[in-house]
N, C-alpha and C positions, 0 to 999 in steps of 0.2 A: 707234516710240515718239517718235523726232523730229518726226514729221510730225501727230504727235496733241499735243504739246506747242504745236508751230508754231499748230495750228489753236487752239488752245483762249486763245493769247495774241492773236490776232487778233481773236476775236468777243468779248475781255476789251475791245481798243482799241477795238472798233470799236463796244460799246454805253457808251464813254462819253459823257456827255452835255457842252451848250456850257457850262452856271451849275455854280458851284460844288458838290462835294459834304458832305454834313452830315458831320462829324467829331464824334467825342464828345470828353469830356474827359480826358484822360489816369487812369489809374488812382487811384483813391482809397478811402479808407475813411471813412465815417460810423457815427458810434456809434446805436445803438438802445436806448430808455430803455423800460424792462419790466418796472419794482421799485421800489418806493418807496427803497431803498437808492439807487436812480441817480440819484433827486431830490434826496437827502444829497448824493450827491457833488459833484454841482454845485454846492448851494448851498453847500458847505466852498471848491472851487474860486472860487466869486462871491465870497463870504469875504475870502479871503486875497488876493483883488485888489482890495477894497473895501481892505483893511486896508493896503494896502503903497500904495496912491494916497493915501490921507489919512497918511501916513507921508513922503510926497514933496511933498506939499500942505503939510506945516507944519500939519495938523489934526488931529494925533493924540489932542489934549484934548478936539474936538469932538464931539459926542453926535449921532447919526443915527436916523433914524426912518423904519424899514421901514414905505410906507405902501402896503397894500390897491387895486391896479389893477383894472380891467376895461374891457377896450379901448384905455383909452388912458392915458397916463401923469397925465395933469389930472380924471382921472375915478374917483373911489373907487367902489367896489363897496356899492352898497344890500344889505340884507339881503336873503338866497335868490338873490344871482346871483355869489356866486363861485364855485369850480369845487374840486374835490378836488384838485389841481393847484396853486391859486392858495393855498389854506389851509396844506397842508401843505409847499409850498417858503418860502413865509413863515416859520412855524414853524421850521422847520430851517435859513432863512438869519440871525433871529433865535440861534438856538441857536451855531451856526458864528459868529454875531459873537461874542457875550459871549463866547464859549472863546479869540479871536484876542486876548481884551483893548479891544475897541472898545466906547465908550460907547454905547450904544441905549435912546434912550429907547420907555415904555413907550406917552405918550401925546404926540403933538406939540405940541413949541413953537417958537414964532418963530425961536428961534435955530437949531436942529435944522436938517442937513444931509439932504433927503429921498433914502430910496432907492427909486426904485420901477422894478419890473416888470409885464411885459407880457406873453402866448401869444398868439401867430399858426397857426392849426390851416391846415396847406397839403394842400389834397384833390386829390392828381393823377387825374382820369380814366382818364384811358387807361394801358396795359399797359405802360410804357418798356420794351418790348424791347430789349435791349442787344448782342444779337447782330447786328452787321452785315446786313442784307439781301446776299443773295447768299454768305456766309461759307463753309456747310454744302456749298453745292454747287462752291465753289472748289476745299474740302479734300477734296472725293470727289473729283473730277477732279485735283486734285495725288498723291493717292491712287491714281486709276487710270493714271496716267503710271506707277507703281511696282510695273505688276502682273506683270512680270518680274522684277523685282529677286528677292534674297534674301529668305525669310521674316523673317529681323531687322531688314530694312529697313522690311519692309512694317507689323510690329507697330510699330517705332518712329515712322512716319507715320500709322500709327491711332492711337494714345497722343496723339502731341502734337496730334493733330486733337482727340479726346475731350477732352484739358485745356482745349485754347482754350474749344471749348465749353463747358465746366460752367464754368468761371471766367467767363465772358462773360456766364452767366444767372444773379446772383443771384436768391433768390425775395423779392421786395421787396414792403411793404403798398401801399394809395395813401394813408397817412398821412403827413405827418412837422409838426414843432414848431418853432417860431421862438420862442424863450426871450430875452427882450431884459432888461439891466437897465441900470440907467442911478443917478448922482448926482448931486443938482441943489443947488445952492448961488447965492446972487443972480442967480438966473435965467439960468443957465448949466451947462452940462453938465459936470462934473467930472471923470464916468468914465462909459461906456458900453462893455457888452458884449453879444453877440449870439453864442449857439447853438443849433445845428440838428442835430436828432435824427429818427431814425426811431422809430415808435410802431406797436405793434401797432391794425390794424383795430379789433377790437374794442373799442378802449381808449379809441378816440380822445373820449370824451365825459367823460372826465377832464379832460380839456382846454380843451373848447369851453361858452365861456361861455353859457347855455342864454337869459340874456336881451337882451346888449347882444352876446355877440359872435359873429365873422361868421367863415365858412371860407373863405379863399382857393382858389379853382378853378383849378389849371390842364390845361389841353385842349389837346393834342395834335393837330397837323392833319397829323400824318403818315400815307400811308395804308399 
């Protein structure tokens, strides 16, 4: 058993490489939007931190005007290219205002504090495998160091083997959303926030503005 341990940390040293190796980022959770109720939620969240900046701002009396994006913050949306996305988080961050108490006007005027948002649709290509390369077959060889051991031993080294694994593969789409909102006042940023969600495949054309806007690709050159 010594000598099969001995061996297996040897040919572990000895296929390390001279450049660094890719390390992931420590464990994390992102949320996935899949309901129109998850667009409420945001937009009550965007809300009440719209509401609590102009509360800190000394603009509590000021009136704001949720205005209509596509692509980009300076660019309002022509008829036929907003996005089911773009209409009804409007709608709903409208609705979430009045309920907070913040004045929003109907139609813009000069005075009026803009709020405007944004969707960035992010198309990952490739598969992000999240399982280590080389992982599976560490833990079968850490596994077969233990084929003498006790059977409790042996189940408990399958287990924690089997765990790593299923936690190490979530089943992820290649969509996810960059949700930006932002406050502008004399040409200046007042409040900005940005969240990133995962989206069902299918869905993603919820999202993607069908005239002006663009999907970010990212591509993978890992082999």
């Amino acid at each position: 058993m010594r000598a099969v341990l001995i061996l297996f940390l040897t040919l572990l040293l000895s296929s390390c490489t001279r450049i660094p190796q890719p390390a992931s980022y420590a464990y994390s959770e992102q949320q996935k939007m899949q309901a129109a109720h998850h667009w409420d939620v945001l937009a009550n969240d965007v809300a009440n931190q719209i509401n609590n900046q102009l509360v800190r701002s000394d603009f509590i009396d000021k009136s704001v005007f949720v205005k209509t994006t596509c692509g980009t913050d300076a660019i309002p949306c022509e008829r036929g290219e907003t996005t089911q996305f773009n209409e009804g988080f409007r709608d709903l961050l409208i609705t979430r205002l009045v309920n907070f108490g913040v004045p929003t006007s109907s139609d813009k005027k000069i005075s009026d504090i803009e709020v405007n948002y944004k969707v960035q649709v992010v198309y990952h290509l490739s598969q992000r495998p999240t399982i280590p390369p080389g992982l599976l077959t560490a833990l079968s060889a850490a596994v077969a160091v233990f084929r003498h051991a006790p059977g409790e031993i042996q189940a408990l080294a399958l287990a924690a083997g089997l765990d790593i694994a299923n936690s190490a593969a979530p089943q992820n789409g290649h969509y996810e959303v960059i949700i930006t909102t932002s406050m502008v006042t004399d040409e200046k940023y007042l409040f900005r926030t940005s969240d990133i969600y995962y989206i069902n495949d299918p869905d993603f054309w919820q999202y993607q503005n069908s005239a002006m806007g663009k999907t970010i690709q990212l591509v993978s050159t890992v082999q």
